[in-house]
C-alpha positions in Angstrom: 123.4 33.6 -32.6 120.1 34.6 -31.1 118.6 31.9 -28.4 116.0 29.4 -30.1 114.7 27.7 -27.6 110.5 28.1 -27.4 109.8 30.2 -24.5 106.2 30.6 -23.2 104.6 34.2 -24.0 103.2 35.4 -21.5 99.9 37.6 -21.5 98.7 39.7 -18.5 94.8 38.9 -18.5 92.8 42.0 -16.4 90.0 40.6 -14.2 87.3 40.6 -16.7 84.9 38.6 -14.4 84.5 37.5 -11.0 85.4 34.0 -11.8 89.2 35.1 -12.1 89.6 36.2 -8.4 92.1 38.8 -9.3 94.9 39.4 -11.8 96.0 36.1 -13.3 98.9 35.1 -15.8 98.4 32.2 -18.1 100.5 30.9 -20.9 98.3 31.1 -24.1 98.8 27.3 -24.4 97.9 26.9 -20.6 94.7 29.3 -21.7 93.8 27.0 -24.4 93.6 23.9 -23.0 91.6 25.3 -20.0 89.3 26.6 -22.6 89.3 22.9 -24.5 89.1 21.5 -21.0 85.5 23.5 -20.0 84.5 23.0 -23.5 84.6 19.0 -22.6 83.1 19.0 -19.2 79.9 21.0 -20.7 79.5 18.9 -23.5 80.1 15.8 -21.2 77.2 17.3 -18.6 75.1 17.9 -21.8 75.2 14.8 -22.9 74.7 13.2 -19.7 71.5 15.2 -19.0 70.0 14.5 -22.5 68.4 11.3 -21.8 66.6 12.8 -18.7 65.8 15.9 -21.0 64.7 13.8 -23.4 62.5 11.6 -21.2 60.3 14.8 -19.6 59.8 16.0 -23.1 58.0 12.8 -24.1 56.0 13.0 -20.9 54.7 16.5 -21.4 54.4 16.7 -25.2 52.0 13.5 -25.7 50.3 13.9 -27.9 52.2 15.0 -30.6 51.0 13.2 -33.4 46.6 11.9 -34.2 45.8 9.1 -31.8 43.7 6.2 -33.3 40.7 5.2 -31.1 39.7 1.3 -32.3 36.0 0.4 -31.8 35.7 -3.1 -32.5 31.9 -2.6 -33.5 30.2 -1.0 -36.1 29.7 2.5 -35.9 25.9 3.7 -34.8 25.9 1.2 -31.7 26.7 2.6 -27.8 30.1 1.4 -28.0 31.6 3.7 -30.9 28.9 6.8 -29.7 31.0 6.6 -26.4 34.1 6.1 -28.2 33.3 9.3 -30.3 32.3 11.2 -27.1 35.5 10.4 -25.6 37.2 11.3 -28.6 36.2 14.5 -29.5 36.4 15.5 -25.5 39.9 13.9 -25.7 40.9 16.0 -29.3 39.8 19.3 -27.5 41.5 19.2 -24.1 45.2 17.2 -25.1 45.2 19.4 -28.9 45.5 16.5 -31.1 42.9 14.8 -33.7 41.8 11.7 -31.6 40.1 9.9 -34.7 37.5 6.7 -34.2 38.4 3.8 -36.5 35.4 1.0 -36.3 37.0 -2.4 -36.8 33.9 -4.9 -36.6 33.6 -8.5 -36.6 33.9 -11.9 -34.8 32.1 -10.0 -32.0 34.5 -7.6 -31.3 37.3 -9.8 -32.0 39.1 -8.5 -35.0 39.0 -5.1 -33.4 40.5 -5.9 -30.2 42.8 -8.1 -32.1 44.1 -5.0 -34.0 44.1 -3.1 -30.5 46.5 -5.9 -28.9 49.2 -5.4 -32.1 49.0 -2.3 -31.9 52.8 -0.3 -30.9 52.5 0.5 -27.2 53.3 4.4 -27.3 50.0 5.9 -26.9 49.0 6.6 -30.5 46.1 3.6 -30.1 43.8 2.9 -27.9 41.2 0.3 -27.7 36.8 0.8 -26.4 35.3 -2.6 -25.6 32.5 -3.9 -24.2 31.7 -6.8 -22.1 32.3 -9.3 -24.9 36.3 -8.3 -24.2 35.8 -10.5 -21.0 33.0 -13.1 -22.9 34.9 -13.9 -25.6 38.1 -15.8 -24.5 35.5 -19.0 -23.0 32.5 -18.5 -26.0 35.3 -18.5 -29.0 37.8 -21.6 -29.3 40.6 -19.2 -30.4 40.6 -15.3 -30.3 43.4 -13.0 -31.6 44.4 -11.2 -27.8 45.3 -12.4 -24.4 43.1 -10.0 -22.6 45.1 -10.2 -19.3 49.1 -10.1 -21.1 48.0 -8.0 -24.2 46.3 -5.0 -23.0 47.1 -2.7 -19.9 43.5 -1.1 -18.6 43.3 2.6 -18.3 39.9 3.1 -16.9 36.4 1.3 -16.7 34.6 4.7 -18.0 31.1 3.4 -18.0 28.4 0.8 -17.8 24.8 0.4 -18.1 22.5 -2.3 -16.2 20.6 -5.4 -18.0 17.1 -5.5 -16.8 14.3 -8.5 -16.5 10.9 -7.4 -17.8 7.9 -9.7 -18.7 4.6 -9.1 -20.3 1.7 -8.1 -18.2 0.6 -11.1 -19.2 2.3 -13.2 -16.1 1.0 -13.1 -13.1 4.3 -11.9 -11.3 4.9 -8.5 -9.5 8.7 -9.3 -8.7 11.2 -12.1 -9.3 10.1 -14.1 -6.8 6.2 -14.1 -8.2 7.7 -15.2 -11.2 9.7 -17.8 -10.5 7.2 -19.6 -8.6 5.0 -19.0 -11.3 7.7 -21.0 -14.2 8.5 -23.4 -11.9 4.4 -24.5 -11.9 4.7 -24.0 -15.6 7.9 -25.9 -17.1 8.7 -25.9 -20.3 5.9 -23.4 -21.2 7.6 -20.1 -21.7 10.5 -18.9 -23.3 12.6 -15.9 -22.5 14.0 -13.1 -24.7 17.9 -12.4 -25.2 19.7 -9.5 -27.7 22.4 -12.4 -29.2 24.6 -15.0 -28.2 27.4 -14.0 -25.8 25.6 -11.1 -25.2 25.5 -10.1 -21.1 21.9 -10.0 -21.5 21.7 -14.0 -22.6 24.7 -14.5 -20.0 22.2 -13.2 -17.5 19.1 -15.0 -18.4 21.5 -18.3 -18.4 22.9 -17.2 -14.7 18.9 -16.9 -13.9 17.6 -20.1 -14.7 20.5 -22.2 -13.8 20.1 -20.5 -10.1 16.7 -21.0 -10.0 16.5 -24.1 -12.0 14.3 -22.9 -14.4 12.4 -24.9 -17.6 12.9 -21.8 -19.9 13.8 -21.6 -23.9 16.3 -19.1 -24.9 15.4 -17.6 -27.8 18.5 -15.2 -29.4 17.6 -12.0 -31.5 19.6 -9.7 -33.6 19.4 -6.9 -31.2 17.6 -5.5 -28.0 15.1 -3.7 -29.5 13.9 -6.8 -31.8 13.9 -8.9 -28.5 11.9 -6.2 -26.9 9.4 -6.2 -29.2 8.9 -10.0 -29.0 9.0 -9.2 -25.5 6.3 -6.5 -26.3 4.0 -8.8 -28.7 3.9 -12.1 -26.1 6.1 -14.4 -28.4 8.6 -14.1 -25.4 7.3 -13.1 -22.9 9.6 -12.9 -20.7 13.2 -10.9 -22.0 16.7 -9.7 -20.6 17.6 -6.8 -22.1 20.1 -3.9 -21.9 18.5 -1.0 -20.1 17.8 2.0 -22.7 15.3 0.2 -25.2 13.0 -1.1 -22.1 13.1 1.8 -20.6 10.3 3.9 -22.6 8.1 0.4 -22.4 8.6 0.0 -18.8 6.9 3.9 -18.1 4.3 3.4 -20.3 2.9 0.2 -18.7 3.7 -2.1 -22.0 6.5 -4.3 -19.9 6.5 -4.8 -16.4 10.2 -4.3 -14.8 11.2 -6.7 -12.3 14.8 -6.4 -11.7 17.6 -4.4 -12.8 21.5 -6.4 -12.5 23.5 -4.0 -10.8 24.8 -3.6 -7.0 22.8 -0.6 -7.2 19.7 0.7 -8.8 19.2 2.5 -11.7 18.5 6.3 -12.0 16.8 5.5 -15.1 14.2 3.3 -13.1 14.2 4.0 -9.3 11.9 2.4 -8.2 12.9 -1.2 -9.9 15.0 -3.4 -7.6 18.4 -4.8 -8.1 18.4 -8.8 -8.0 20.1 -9.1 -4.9 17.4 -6.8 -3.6 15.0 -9.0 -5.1 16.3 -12.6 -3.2 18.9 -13.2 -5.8 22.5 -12.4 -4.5 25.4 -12.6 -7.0 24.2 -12.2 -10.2 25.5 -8.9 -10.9 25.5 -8.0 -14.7 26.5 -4.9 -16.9 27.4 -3.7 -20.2 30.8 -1.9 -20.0 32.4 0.7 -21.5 36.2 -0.1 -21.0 39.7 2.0 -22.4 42.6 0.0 -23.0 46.1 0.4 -24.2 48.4 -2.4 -25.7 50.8 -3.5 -23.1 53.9 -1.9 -22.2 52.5 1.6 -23.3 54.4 4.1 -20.6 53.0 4.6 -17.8 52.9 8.7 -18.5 50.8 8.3 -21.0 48.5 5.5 -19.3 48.1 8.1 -16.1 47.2 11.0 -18.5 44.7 9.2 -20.5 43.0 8.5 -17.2 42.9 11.6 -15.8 41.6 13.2 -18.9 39.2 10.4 -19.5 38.0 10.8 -16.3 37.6 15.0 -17.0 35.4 14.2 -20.4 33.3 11.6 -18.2 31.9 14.7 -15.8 31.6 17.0 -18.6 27.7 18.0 -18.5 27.5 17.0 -22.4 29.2 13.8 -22.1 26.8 13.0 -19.1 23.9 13.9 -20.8 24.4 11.5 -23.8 25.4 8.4 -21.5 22.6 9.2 -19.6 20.3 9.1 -22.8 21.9 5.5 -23.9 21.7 4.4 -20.3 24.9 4.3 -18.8 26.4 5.2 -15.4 29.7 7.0 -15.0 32.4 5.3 -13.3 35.4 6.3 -14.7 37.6 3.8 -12.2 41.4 3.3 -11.8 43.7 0.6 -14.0 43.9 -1.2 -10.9 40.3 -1.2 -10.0 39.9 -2.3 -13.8 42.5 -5.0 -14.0 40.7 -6.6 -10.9 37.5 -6.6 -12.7 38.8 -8.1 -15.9 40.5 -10.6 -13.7 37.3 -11.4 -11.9 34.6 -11.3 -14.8 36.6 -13.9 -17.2 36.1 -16.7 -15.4 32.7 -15.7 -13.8 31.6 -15.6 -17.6 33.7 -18.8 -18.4 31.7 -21.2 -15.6 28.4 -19.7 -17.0 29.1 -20.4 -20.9 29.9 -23.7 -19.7 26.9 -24.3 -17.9 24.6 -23.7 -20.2 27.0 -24.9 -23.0 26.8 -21.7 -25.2 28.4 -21.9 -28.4 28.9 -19.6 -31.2 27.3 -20.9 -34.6 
């Protein structure tokens, strides 16, 4: 009766690689269960490295989808022609469609309202203006928390108010003029492009300072308050920079001030108001990027840097130029800090002079 107890078989592997240091004898179930057992510990690796994988994949593949750029303003004004800049720059150099999408109303609000629900993965981001900052102390109730809803990518841009009055008044600068109101209260009324606007915020900041008699008288617009401005129905007008501009050269407004920390290109030779005896009254209209909150920080650092690329492209320049604006094109941390610093700035001068939207 022939023996039937299971004996191994054995097989004499020849050194097929270096890995097997030499002839080797294996049992085939001692082969297969190394092979099951390398199988495991590859898988295993795999699956451990995936997440990693996974995670630079998503950094250097954004974007992989169209990216929606909110303007919270109609299109036509300098807001959505710098979103649109920035958009088709944007398109070229990352190889996705980065589409404009004008939300307007409630000053902005309903756009950056959309901006803050927006999912935080890079596929939205959000242009505003100064009235991100003005609106949370000139509207009872808005739909964002600008400081826990957005994270800033960049300050790209701002442009200078400027104080010009009608040859009329006997003033050279902002001194000239104020003496002369002050011998002349109640007389003359002063020029603004709408309520909340930085323009009216700066024309409040002015006569509180200098306790001025003045009226405030709100148009639809800088160029309709220029041209008040222009006429002698108001003499006297704060305005953002690019409509005056043109008036100021030809010798139909006189320019006494612009509200930066530093002149403008567009007028040299016009003196900032702390130049001109009146420190801290800095004003601007900006240009700002946001994402919603919680977008990765990949994508925040990216945006930045290629915002900041279409900012000193020669075209892009150009056109800013032409509306009025300066390039700055700043850090999230240099444009958190200014967020942080302009909302209550703007807060104490709406209460001051106890502006209200109608």
């Amino acid at each position: 009766m022939d023996d039937v107890t299971p004996r191994p078989i054995v097989t004499k592997v020849e050194p097929l690689a270096p890995r097997t240091h030499g002839l080797a004898l294996h049992t085939e179930w001692g082969y297969l269960v190394d092979l099951r057992r390398r199988r495991f510990l590859y898988l295993t690796a795999g699956a451990a490295a995936f997440p990693a994988i996974a995670g630079i994949a998503r950094a250097q593949t954004y974007p992989i989808k169209p990216v929606r750029v909110i303007v919270p303003f109609a299109a036509g004004g300098p807001t959505d022609v710098f979103a649109r800049l920035i958009a088709l720059s944007l398109s070229r150099t990352l190889g996705q469609q980065f589409y404009v999408e004008n939300q307007p109303g409630a000053g902005g609000n309903l756009g950056m309202g959309a901006g803050a629900r927006a999912a935080p993965d890079g596929y939205a981001i959000t242009i505003v203006s100064t009235s991100f900052v003005v609106n949370p102390s000139l509207y009872a109730k808005i739909p964002y928390d600008p400081l826990k809803d957005f994270a800033p990518v960049t300050l790209a841009a701002a442009s200078p108010n400027v104080l010009v009055i009608h040859p009329s008044i006997p003033a050279n600068n902002v001194k000239e003029l104020v003496a002369f109101l002050k011998a002349n209260p109640g007389k003359y009324s002063i020029a603004h492009p709408g309520v909340g606007t930085t323009s009216q915020l700066s024309g409040e900041m002015f006569k509180h300072t200098q306790d001025l008699d003045l009226v405030s008288v709100p148009f639809n617009g800088s160029a309709p308050a220029i041209q008040s401005a222009l006429a002698g129905h108001t003499p006297i007008a704060f305005t953002v920079l690019t409509p005056a501009v043109p008036q100021v050269k030809e010798g139909k407004l006189r320019a006494l001030a612009v509200t930066t920390p530093k002149r403008s290109p567009a007028l040299p030779d016009v003196p900032t108001l702390m130049e001109a005896g009146l420190p801290d009254q800095d004003s601007d209209t900006m240009q700002g990027v946001l994402v919603p909150a919680h977008t990765p920080q990949t994508v925040i650092t990216m945006l930045h840097r290629e915002i900041g690329k279409a900012m000193a492209e020669s075209e892009v320049a150009r056109k800013l130029d032409s509306l009025g604006f300066e390039t700055i094109a700043s850090t999230p941390d240099e444009f958190s800090a200014r967020i942080r610093a302009d909302i209550p700035k703007w807060a104490k001068v709406i209460q001051t002079a106890n502006i209200k939207v109608e």
